[in-house]
C-alpha angles and dihedrals in degrees: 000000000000092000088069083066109059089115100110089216098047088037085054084053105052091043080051103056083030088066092036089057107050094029097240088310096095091066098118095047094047084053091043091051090035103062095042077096109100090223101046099042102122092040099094095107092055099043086051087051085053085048100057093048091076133092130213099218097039112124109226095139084246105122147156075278082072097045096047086048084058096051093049095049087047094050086046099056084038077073108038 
């Protein structure tokens, strides 16, 4: 839910393994997610701007390892 992620740090951290895991290519789908986000709804341009900031190869120790932590925080509180 992009509404758990409001949080502009944590929010920082997903895009970033976001981009890390899909090497740049997963941009549309992070804006798509992103904006589902009432409040954040007309932001898509500058998300996408934050997106392309990034660089695949950077080294920043954020990594696919993030994104799957996320996933698992987000399917354990699914079944809570």
């Amino acid at each position: 839910d992009p509404e758990d992620f409001r949080d502009h740090d944590e929010w920082l951290q997903l895009m970033m393994s976001a981009h890390h895991a899909t090497g740049g290519e997963g941009r549309h789908e992070f804006i798509e997610w992103s904006t589902q986000d009432p409040d954040y709804s007309d932001m898509a341009e500058d998300i996408g701007r934050r997106w392309d900031s990034l660089h695949a190869n950077r080294d920043d120790g954020v990594t696919v390892a993030s994104l799957n932590r996320y996933l698992v925080k987000a399917k354990r509180n699914d079944l809570l």
